[in-house]
C-alpha positions in Angstrom: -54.8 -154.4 -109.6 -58.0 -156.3 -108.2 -61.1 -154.7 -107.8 -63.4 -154.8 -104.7 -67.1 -154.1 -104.8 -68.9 -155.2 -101.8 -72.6 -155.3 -101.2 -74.5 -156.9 -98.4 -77.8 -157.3 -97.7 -78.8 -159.0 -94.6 -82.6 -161.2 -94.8 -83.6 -163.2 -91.7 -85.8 -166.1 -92.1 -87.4 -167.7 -89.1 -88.3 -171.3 -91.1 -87.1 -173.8 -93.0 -87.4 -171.8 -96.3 -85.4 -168.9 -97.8 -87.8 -166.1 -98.0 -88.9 -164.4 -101.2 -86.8 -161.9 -100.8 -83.4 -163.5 -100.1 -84.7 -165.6 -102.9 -84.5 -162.9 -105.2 -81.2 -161.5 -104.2 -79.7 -164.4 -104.9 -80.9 -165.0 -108.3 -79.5 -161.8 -109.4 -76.0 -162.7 -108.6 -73.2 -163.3 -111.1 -71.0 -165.5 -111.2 -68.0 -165.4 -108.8 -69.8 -163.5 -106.2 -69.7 -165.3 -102.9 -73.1 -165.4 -100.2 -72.1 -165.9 -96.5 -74.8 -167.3 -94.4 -74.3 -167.2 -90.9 -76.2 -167.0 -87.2 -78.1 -170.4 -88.0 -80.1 -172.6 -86.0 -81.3 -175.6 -86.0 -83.8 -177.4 -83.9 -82.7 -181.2 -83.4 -85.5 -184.1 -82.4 -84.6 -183.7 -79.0 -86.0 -180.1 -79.0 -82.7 -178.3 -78.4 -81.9 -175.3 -81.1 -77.8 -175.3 -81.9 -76.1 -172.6 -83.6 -74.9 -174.3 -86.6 -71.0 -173.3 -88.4 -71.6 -170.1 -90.6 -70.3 -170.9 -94.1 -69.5 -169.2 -97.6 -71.1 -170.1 -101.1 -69.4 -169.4 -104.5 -72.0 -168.9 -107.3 -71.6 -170.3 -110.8 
């Protein structure tokens, strides 16, 4: 039978760059586990913010 373990953390960053924090939970996964980002934006060079597609990552 499969296991389940789930854990979430939620970090908000309000710039270009991951914060130190949501740095650090990410180096600490293992392998297989999966990181969902989602709620992004994204200002274009017209000045308008969009709400970019959420998406999953798989780490190795």
């Amino acid at each position: 039978m499969p296991t389940l373990v789930v854990t979430t953390w939620k970090q908000t960053a309000a710039a270009l760059h991951l914060t130190a924090k949501a740095k650090d939970i990410l180096t600490r996964l293992k392998s297989g586990s999966k990181v969902f980002f989602d709620n992004i934006k994204a200002k274009g060079p017209d000045g308008t913010t969009r709400t970019l597609q959420s998406f999953f990552v798989s780490c190795q």
